[in-house]
LOFIKE-980565 format. One record per residue (C-alpha): residue number from 1; residue in three letters; x, z, y. Coordinates in steps of 0.1 Angstrom, whole numbers, m for minus. Layout:
LOFIKE-980565
<NUM,ALA,<X,Z,Y>>
...
***
This chain:
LOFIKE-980565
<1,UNK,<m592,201,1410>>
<2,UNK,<m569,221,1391>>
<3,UNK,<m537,235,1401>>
<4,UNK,<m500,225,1405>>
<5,UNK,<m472,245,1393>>
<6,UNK,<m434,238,1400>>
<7,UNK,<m408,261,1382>>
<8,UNK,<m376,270,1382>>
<9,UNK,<m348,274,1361>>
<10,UNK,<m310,266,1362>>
<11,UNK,<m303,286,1335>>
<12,UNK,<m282,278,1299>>
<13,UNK,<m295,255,1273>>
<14,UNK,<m310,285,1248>>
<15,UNK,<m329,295,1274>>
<16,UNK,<m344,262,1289>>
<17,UNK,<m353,257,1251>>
<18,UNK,<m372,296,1255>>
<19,UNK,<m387,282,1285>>
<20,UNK,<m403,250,1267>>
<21,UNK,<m423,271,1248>>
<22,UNK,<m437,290,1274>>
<23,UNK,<m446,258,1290>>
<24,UNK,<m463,245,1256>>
<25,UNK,<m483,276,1258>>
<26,UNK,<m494,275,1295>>
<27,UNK,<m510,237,1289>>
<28,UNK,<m524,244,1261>>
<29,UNK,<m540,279,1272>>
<30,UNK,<m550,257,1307>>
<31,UNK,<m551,219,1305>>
<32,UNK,<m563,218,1340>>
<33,UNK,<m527,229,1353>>
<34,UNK,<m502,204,1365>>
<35,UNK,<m467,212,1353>>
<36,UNK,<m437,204,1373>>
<37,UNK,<m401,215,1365>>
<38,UNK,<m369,217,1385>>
<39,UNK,<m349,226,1359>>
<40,UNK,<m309,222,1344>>
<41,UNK,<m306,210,1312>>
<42,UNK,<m337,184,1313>>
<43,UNK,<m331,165,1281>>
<44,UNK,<m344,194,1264>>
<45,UNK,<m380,184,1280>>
<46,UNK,<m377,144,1269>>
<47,UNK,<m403,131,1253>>
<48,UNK,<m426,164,1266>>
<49,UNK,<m467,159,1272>>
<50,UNK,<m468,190,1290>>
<51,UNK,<m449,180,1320>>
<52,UNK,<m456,160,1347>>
<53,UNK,<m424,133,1351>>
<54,UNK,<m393,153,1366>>
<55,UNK,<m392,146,1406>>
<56,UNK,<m428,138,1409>>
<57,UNK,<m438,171,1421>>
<58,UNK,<m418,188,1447>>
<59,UNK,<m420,220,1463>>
<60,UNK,<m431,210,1495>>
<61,UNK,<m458,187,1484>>
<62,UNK,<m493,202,1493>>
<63,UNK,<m512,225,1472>>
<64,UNK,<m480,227,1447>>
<65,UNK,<m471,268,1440>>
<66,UNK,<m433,272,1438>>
<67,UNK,<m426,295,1411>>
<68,UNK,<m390,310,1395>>
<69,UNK,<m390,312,1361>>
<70,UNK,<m375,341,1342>>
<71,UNK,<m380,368,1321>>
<72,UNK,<m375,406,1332>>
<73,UNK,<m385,412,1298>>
<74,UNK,<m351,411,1287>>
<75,UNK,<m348,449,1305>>
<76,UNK,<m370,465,1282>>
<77,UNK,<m355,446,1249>>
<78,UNK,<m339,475,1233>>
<79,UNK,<m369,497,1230>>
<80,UNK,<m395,469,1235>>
<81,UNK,<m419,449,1213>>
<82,UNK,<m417,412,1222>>
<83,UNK,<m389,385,1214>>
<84,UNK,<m375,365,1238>>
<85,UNK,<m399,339,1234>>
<86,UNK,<m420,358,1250>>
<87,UNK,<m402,363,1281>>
<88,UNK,<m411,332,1305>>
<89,UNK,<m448,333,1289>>
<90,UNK,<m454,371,1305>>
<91,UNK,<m434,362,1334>>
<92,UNK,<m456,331,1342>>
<93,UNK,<m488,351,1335>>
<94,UNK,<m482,378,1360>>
<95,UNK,<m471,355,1389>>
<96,UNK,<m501,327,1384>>
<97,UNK,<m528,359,1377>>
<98,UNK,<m537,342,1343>>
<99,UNK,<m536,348,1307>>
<100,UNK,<m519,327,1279>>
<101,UNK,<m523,326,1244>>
<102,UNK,<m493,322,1225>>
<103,UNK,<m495,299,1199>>
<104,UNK,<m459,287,1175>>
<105,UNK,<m433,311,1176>>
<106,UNK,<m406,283,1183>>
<107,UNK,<m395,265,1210>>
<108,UNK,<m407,229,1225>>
<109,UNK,<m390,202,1211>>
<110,UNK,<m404,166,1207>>
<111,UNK,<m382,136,1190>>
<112,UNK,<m397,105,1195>>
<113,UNK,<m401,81,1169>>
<114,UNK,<m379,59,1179>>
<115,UNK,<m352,85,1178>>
<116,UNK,<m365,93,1142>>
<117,UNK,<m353,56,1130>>
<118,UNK,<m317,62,1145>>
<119,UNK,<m292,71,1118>>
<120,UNK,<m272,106,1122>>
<121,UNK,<m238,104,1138>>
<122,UNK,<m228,111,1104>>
<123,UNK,<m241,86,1088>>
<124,UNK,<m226,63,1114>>
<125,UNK,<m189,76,1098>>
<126,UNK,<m207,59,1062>>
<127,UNK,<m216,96,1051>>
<128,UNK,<m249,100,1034>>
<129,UNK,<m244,137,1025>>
<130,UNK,<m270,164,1042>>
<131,UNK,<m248,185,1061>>
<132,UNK,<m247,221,1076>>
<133,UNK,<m239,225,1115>>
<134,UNK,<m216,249,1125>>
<135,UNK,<m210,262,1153>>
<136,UNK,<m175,291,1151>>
<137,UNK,<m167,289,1187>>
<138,UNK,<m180,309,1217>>
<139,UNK,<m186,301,1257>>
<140,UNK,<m157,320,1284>>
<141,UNK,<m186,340,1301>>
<142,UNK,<m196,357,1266>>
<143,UNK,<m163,362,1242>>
<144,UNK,<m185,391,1228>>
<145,UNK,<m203,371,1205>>
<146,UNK,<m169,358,1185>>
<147,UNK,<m168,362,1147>>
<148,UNK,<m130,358,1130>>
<149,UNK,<m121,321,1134>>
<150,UNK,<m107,330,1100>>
<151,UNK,<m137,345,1085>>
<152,UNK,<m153,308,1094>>
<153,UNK,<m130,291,1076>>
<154,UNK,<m136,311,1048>>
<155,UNK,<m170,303,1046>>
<156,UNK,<m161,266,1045>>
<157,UNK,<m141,268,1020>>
<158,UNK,<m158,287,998>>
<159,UNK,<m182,256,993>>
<160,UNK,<m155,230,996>>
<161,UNK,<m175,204,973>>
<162,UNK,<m206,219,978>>
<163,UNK,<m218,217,1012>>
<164,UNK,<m205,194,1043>>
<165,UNK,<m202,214,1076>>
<166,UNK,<m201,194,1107>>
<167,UNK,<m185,216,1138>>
<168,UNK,<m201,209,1172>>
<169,UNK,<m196,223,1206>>
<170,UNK,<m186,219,1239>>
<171,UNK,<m147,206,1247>>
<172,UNK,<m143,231,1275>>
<173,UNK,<m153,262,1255>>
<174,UNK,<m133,280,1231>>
<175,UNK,<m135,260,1196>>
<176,UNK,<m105,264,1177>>
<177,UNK,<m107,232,1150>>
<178,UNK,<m117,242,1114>>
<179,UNK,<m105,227,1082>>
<180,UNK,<m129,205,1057>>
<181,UNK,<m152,201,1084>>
<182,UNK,<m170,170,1104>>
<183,UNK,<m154,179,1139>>
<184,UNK,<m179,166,1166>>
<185,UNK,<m165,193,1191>>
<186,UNK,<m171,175,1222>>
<187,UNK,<m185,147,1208>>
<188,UNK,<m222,153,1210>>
<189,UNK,<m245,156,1245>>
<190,UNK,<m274,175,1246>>
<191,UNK,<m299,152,1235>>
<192,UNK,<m274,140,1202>>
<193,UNK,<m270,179,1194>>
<194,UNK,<m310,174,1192>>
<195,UNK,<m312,147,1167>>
<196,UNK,<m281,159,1147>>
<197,UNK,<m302,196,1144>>
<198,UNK,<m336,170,1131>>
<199,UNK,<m313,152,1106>>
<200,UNK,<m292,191,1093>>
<201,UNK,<m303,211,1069>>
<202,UNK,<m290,245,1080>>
<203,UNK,<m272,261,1108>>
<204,UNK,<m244,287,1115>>
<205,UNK,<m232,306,1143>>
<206,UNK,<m237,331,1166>>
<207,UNK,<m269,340,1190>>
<208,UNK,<m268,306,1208>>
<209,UNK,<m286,274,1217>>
<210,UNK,<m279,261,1179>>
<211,UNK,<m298,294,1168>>
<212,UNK,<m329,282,1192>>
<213,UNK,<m326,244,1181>>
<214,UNK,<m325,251,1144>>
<215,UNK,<m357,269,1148>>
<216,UNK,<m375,244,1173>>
<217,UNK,<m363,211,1161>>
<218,UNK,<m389,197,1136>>
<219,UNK,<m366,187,1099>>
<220,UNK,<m366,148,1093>>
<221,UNK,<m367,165,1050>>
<222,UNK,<m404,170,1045>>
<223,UNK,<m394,200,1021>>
<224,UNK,<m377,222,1049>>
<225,UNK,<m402,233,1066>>
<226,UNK,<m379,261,1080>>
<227,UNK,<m346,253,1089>>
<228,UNK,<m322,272,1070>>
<229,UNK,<m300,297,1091>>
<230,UNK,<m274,325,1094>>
<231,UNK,<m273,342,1127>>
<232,UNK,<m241,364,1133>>
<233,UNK,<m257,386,1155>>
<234,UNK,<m236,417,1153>>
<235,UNK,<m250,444,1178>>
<236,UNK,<m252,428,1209>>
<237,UNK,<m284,420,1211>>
<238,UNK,<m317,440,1197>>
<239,UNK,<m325,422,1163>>
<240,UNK,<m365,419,1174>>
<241,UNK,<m356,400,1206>>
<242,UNK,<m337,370,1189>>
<243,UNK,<m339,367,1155>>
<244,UNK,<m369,343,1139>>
<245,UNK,<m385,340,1106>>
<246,UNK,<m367,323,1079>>
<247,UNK,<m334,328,1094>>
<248,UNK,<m308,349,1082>>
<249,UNK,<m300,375,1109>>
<250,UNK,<m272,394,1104>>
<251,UNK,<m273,423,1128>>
<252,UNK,<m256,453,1130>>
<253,UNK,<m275,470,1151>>
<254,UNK,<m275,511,1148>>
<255,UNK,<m237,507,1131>>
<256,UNK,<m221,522,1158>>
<257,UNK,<m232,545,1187>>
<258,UNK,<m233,516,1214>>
<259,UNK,<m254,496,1201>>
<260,UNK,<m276,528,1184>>
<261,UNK,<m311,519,1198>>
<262,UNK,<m307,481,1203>>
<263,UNK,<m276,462,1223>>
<264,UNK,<m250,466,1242>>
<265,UNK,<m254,435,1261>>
<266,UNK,<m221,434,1270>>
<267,UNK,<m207,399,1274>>
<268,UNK,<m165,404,1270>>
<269,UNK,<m144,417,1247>>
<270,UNK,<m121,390,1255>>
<271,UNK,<m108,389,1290>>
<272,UNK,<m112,352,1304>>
<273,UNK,<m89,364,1336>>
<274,UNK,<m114,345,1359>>
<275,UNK,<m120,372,1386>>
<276,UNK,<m156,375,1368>>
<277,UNK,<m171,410,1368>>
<278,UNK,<m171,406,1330>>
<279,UNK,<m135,414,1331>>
<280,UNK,<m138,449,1346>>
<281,UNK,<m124,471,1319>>
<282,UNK,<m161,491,1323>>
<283,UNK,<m175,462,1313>>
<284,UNK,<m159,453,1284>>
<285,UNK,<m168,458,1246>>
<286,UNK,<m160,492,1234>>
<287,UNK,<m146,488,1200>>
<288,UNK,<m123,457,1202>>
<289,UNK,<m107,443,1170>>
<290,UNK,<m78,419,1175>>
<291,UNK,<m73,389,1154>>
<292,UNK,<m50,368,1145>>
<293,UNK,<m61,338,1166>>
<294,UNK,<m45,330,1201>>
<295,UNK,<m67,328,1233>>
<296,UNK,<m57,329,1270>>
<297,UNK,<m19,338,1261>>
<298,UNK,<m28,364,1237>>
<299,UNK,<m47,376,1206>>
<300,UNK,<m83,373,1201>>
<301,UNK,<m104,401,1207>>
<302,UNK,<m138,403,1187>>
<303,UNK,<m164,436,1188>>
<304,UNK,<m158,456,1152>>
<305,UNK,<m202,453,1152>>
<306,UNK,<m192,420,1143>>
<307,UNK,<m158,421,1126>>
<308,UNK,<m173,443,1096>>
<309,UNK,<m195,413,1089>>
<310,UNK,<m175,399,1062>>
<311,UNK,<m169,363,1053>>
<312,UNK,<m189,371,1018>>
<313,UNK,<m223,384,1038>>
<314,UNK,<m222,353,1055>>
<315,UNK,<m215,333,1018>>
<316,UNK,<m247,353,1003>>
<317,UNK,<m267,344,1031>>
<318,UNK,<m260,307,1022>>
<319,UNK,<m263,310,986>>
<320,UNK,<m296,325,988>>
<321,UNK,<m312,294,1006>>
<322,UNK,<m299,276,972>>
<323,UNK,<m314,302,947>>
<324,UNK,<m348,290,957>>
<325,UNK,<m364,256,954>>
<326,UNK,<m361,242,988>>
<327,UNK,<m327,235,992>>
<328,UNK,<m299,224,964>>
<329,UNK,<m264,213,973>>
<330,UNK,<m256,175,970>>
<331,UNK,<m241,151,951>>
<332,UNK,<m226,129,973>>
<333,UNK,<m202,158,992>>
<334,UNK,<m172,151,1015>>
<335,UNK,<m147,165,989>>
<336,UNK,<m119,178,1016>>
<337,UNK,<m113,158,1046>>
<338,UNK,<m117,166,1080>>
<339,UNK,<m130,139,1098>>
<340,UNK,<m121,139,1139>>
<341,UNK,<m144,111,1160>>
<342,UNK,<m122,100,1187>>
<343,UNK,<m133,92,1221>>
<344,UNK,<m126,55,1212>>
<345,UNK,<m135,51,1177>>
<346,UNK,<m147,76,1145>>
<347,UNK,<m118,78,1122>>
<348,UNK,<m117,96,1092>>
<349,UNK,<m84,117,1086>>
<350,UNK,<m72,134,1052>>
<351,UNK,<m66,168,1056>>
<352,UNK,<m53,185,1018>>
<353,UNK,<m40,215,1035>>
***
């Protein structure tokens, strides 16, 4: 009889998604193993053959081991070898005594096909164009990864009859509403940010859980087999524990002396005045740049690793997808509105500012 494993993980999306492919990897390495999960964030694991169904194992239930999942790997990152991929796969290996074989270097996604036949939200406003998703905003607990709200809207309008960018996040973080976009902040759960990713055909933001989908969400357009994307990674994090092939990663890493060999890892350059330890002045970023943007009764702060990442880095990165064969920008383009889906009904409003 083969064993029974129960992890653990309450954890942010981005890494739940990390964690999916360590699961993959464990079932595929050892079929024999039962999987059971006690996890946040389960829609990422819908649709999942790896995985017994969630509540069916429990801790307490004979014969199960009772595991943590997480990734100490992250403490060597800087000077290290692995991405973080490769965090929960070493973890589980050293706790069940076992070796694994890691196979694609993406997370676990699966899309049924009945989620396959659905149309996009945006076709549901009567939009066929393919679209980019962007995500400009940032989460409290980590203002240091904030690029210039400005420098975003910049980037937007630069292809202003080019490209459609549809802006997604989540209400009760910090997304200050961009012009000429699709605005679905706060308008998509988990599982629709899923199947909006499958029907995009690139992504841009920050290191976040957008970055992780656009890599482990299969493309509905047979010819992507890569999703495009442009990272704005800055110098937070060390460039070989995040970024993935095909992406654009824009890292700044070895700029400046704090992030010299690798990150920082600091979190704030922003204060969020929430009694956090991330808003100890010691903690803070060390080369703040204040922008024109209000947050939390002031200005904006955003690390300089990131502000001298300019709006046109970010527009080459684009235009280089388009100078090859795989992608080509549309014919049928939403030529200047910003669209805003109400809680009640989608409505399209004109903006010509």
């Amino acid at each position: 009889m083969g064993r029974k494993v129960l992890f653990k993980n309450y954890q942010s999306p981005g890494d739940i998604v990390m964690l999916s492919a360590a699961i993959r990897d464990l079932k595929l390495s050892h079929p024999d193993i039962e999987i059971g999960l006690d996890i946040s964030c389960k829609e990422i694991f819908d649709n999942n053959p790896y995985i017994v169904p969630f509540g069916s194992m429990k801790k307490e239930d004979e014969g199960v081991e009772f595991f943590k999942a997480d990734y100490p790997l992250i403490h060597n990152s800087n000077e290290g070898q692995y991405h973080f991929i490769h965090g929960f796969r070493k973890d589980i290996e050293d706790k069940l005594g076992l070796r694994i074989k890691a196979t694609k270097f993406k997370g676990d996604i699966h899309i049924s096909d009945e989620e396959k036949s659905w149309i996009s939200q945006i076709e549901e406003l009567g939009l066929k164009d393919r679209f980019w998703i962007i995500n400009s905003g940032i989460k409290f607990d980590f203002t240091a990864k904030a690029w210039n709200p400005s420098y975003y809207q910049q980037v937007v309008d630069h292809f202003k009859g080019k490209i459609t960018f549809v802006q997604v996040g989540e209400k009760k973080h910090f997304h200050p509403p961009l012009k000429n976009t699709i605005n679905l902040v706060g308008k998509t759960n988990l599982r629709q940010l899923i199947r909006l990713v499958y029907h995009s055909i690139g992504t841009l933001g920050p290191v976040s859980l957008l970055m992780h989908l656009s890599k482990a969400v299969e493309s509905k357009y047979e010819l992507i087999k890569n999703r495009p994307c442009v990272c704005l990674a800055g110098g937070r994090e060390p460039f070989v524990w995040e970024a993935y092939e095909g992406h654009k990663h824009i890292s700044t890493n070895g700029t400046f002396s704090c992030c010299n060999q690798g990150g920082c890892w600091v979190s704030r350059c922003s204060k969020v005045f929430d009694n956090d330890e991330k808003d100890n002045d010691d903690k803070l970023c060390l080369r703040p740049i204040e922008v024109d943007i209000d947050f939390k009764g002031s200005k904006l702060k955003i690390p300089e690793c990131l502000y001298i990442i300019k709006p046109q880095d970010v527009i080459r990165a684009i235009e280089m997808y388009y100078a090859g064969d795989v992608l080509e920008y549309g014919s049928s383009i939403n030529k200047g509105r910003e669209i805003t889906v109400s809680n009640k009904k989608m409505s399209k409003i004109i903006n010509n500012k």
